[in-house]
Backbone bond lengths (Angstrom), bond angles and torsions (degrees), N, CA, C in turn:
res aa  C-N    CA-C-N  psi(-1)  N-CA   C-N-CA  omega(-1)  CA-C   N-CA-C  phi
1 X - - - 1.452 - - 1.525 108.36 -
2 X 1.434 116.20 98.51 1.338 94.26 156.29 1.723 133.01 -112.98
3 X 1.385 109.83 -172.69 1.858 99.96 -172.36 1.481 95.53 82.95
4 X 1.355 86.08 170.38 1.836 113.57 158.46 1.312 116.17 -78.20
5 X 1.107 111.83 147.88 1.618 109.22 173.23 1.430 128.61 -70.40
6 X 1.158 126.37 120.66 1.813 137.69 -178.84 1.566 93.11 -29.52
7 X 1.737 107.51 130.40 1.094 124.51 157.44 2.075 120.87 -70.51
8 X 1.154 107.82 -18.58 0.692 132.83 -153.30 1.985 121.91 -136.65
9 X 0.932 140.42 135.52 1.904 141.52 -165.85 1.744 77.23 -85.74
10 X 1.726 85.20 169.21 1.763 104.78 167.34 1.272 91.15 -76.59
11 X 1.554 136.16 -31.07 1.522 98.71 -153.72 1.594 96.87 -85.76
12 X 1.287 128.98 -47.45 1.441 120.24 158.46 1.311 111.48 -0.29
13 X 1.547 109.84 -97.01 1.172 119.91 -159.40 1.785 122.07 -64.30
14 X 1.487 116.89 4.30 1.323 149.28 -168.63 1.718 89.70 -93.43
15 X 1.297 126.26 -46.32 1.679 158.13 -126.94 1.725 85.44 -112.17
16 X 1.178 82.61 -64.75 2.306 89.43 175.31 1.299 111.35 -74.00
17 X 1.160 132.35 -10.84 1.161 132.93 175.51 1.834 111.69 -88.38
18 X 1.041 112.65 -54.66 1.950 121.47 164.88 1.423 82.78 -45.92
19 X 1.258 132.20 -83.39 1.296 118.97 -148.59 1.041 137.27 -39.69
20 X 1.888 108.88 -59.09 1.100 107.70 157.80 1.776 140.10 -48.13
21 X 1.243 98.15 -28.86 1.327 112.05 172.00 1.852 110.97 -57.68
22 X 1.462 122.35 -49.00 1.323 117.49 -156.66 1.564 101.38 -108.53
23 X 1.538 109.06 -18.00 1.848 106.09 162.76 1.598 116.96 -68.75
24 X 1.401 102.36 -57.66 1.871 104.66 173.89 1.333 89.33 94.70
25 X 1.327 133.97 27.86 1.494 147.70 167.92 1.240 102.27 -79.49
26 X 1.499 112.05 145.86 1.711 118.62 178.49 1.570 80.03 -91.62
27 X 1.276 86.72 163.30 1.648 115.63 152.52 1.303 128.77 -11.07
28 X 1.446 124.35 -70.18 1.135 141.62 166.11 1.243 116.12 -74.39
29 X 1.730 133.97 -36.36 1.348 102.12 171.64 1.521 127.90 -90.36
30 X 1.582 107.75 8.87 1.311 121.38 171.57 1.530 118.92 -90.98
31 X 1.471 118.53 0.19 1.317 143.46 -168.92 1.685 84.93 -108.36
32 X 1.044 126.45 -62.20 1.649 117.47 -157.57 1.742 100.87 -74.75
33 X 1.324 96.34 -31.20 2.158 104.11 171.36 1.321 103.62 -54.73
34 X 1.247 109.79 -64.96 1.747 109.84 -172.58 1.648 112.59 -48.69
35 X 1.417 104.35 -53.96 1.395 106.68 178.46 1.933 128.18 -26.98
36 X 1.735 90.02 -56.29 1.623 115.13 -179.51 1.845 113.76 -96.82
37 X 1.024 103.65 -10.04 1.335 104.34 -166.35 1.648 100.55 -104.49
38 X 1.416 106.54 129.91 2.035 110.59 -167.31 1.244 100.58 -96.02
39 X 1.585 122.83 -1.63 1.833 124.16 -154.88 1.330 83.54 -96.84
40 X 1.437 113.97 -47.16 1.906 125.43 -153.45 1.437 96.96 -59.90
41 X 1.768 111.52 -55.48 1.245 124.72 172.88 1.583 123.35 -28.76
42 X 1.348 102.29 -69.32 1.508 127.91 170.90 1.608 99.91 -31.79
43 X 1.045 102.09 -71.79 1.676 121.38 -162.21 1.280 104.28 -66.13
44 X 1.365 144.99 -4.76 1.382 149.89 166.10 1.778 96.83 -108.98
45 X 0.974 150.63 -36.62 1.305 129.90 -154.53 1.392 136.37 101.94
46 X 1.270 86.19 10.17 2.048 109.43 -176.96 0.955 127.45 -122.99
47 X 1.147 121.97 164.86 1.179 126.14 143.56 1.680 113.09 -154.35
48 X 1.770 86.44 132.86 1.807 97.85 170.12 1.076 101.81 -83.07
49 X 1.496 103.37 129.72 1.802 126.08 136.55 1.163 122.93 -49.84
50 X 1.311 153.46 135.63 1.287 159.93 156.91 1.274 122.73 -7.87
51 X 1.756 113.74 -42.80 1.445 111.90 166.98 1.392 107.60 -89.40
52 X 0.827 123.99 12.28 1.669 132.85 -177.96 1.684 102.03 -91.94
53 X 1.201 105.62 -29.18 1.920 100.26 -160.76 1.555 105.62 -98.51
54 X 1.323 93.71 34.92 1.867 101.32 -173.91 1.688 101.38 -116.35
55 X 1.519 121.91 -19.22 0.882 134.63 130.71 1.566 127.32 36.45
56 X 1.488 133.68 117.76 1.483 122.41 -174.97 1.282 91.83 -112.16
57 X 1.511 113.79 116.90 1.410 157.02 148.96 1.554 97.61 -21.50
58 X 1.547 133.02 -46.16 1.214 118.20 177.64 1.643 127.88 -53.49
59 X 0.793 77.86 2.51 2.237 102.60 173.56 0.973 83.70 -38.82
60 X 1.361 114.54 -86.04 1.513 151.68 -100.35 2.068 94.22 -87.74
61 X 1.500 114.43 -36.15 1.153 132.50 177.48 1.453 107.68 -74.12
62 X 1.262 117.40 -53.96 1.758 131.79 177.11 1.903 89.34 -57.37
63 X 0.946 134.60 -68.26 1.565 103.29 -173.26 1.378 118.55 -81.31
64 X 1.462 122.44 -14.10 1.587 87.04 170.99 1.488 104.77 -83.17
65 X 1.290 123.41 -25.61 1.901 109.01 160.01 1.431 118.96 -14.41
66 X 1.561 95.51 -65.29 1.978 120.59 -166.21 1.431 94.42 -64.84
67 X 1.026 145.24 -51.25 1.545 149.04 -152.54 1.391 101.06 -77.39
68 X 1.330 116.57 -61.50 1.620 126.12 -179.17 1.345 96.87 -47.09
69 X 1.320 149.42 -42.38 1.574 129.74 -146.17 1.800 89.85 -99.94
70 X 1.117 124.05 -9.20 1.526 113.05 178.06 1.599 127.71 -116.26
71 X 1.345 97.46 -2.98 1.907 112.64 -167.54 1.497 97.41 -116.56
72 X 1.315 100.43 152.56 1.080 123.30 -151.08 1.564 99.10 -120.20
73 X 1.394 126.94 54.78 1.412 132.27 -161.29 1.736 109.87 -29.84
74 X 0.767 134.53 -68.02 1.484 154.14 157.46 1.583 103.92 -4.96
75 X 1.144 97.63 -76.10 1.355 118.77 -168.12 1.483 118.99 -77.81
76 X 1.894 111.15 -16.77 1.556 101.64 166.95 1.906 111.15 -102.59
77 X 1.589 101.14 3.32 1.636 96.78 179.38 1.684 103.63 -93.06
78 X 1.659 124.93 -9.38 1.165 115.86 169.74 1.502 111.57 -103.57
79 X 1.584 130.30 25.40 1.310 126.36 176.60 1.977 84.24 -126.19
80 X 1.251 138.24 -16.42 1.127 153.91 170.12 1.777 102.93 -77.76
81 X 1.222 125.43 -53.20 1.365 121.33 160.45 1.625 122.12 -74.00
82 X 1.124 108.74 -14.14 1.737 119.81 161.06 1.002 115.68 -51.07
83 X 1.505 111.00 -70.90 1.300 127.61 -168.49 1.912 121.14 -62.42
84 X 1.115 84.43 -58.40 1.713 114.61 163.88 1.307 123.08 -30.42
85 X 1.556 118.81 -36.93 1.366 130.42 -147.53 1.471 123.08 -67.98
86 X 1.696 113.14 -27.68 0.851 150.14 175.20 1.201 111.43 -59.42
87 X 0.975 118.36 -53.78 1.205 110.86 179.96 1.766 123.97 -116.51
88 X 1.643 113.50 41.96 1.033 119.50 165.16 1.490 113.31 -119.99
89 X 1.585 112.24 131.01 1.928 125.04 -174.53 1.027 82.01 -69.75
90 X 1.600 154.08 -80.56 1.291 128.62 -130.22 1.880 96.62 -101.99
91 X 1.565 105.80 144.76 1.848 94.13 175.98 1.363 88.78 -157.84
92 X 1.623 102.60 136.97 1.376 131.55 -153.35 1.547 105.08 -105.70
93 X 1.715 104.49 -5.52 1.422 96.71 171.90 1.738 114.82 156.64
C-alpha cells in the first residue's frame, strides 16, 4: 500500500471529474456547489456530512492532477460516446 488512503472512490472522483468538466467551475466554486448542492452529491456518489463540508477544495485540483497523467482524454470521450450512444436523440456521428 502506498500513499494515504483516497478520500474519495474512483467513481466519485470520475463523478468530480464530469462535473467539473460540464459546470466550467473552478475549484473552489465547484467545492462550495458540492458542499450545498444534494443533485452534485447524488451524481458523484456521496454524500457530505456536516463536518465533511468544511473540506479543502484543493481535492478537487489533486485529482484532476492524478487523472491527467494516466487518461488518455481522446480515447476515453470516444469509448464514453460508445457507450452513450444509445441513448442519445440527437447524434452528430
Amino acid at each position: 500500500k502506498k500513499g494515504r488512503e483516497r478520500k474519495f472512490s474512483i467513481r466519485t472522483e470520475i463523478g468530480l471529474l464530469v462535473l467539473m468538466s460540464i459546470t466550467g467551475l473552478s475549484d473552489r466554486r465547484l467545492w462550495e456547489e458540492l458542499k450545498s448542492n444534494i443533485y452534485y452529491q447524488v451524481f458523484c456518489g456521496i454524500l457530505l456530512l456536516p463536518e465533511e463540508k468544511t473540506g479543502n477544495w484543493k481535492i478537487l485540483s489533486d485529482i484532476r492532477r492524478r487523472y491527467s497523467k494516466v487518461t488518455n482524454i481522446f480515447e476515453l470521450q470516444d469509448l464514453s460516446a460508445d457507450h452513450w450512444r444509445e441513448y442519445l436523440k440527437q447524434q452528430n456521428g
